[in-house]
N, C-alpha and C positions, 0 to 999 in steps of 0.2 A: 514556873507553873507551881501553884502550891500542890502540895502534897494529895491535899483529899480528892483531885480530881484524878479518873482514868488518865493516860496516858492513850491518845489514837493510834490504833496500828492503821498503819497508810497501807496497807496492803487490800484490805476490804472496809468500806466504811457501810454503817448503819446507814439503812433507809431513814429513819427520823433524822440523824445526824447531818444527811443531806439536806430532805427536806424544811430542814429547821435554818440552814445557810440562805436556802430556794428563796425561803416566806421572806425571812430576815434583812435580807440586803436588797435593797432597790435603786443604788447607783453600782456602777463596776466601769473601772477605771481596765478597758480593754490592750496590753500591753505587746502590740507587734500586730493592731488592727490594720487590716490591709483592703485598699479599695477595689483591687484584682475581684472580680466577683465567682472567679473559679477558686478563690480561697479557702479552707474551712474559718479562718476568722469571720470572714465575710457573712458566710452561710449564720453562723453561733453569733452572730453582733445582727444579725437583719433579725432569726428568729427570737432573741433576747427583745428587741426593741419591739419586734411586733407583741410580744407575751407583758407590754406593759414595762419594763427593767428603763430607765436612764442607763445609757451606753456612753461612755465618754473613751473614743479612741486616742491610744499612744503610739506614737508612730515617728522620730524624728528627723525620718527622711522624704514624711505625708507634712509635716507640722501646717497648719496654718488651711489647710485644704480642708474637705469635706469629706467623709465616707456616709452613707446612707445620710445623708443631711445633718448630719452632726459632724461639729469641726474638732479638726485634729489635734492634740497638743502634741508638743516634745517630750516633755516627761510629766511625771506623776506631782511634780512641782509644780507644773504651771497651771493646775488642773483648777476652773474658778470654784470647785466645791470638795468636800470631801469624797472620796468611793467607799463606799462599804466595803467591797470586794475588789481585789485585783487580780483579773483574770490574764494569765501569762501562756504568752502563743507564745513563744521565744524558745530555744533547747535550753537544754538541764544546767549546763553551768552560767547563761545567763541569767538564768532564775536565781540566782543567790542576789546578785547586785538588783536586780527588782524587788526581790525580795525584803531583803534591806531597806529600798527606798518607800515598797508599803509598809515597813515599822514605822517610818520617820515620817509616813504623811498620815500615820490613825487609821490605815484602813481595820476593819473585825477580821478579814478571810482576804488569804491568799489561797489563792486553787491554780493549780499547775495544768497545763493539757494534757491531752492523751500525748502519752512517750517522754512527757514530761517528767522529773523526777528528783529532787536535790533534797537529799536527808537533813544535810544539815545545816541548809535552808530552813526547812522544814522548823526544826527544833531552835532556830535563833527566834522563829516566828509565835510557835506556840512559847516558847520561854516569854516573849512580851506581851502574850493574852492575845493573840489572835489564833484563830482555826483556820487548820491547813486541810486543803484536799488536792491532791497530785495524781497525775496518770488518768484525767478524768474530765468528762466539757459538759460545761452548767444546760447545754443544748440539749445533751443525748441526756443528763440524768434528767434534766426537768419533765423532757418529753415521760419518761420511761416512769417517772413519778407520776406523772398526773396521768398516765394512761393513754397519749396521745401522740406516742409514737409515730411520725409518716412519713419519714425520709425513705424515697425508693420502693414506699408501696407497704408496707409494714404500718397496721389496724388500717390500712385502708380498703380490705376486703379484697384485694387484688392477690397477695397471695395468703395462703391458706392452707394449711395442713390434712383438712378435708380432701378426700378422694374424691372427684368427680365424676359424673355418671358417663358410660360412654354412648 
């Protein structure tokens, strides 16, 4: 990474810095998408695909099958387009060897999920020019950026910090 740019502290990232990944990337190469619909992949690749996103699931034990009508590949290799993003449901030390495979397929942004977390991961990543987000799902920040939070009732007026009259 040259010199003249900040270094990200993965600990709290800017609101622009997200939504500038959000605006940015319009394919994501989903890594451990799962067709279980009590998944949270599930949940984060159905509302990605309804908010407009290209969803392309990774999965090599789905390969060749369907998740929300888009089919499955084996890895990040066999993917017929690039991804901008590679978005990794997978734990922390799988995350390096994905990680890895997003340097060598061009994706911009690796983003890790919540409990997700591999430093130096991380740092093989940003050293190649891509932007890393860890510990964090493009679902809940998007929602939370554009203001339309609803999972569970949350801005859906159902609850509310208002007192009610009795």
């Amino acid at each position: 990474m040259p010199a003249s740019r900040s270094a990200i502290v993965h600990d709290r990232y800017d609101d622009a810095y997200l939504r500038r990944i959000l605006r940015e990337c319009k394919t994501i190469a989903m890594v451990g998408a799962s067709a279980n619909w009590n998944r949270p992949s599930y949940f984060a690749m159905k509302y990605l695909l309804d908010r407009g996103y290209k969803v392309m699931p990774v999965n090599p034990a789905a390969a060749g099958q369907e998740i929300l009508g888009q089919k499955v590949y084996g890895a990040l290799d066999e993917l017929p387009q690039k991804a901008d993003m590679v978005d990794i449901f997978r734990n922390s030390e799988a995350a390096g060897p994905i990680t890895d495979a997003a340097i060598a397929h061009g994706a911009k942004v690796v983003w890790m999920q919540l409990g997700v977390r591999n430093d130096a991961a991380a740092a093989r990543a940003e050293a190649a020019g891509l932007k890393v987000v860890m510990n964090r799902c493009p679902k809940i920040e998007h929602s939370r950026l554009s203001g339309t939070i609803e999972w569970h009732g949350i801005a859906s007026g159902v609850i509310s910090s208002r007192r009610r009259a009795l």
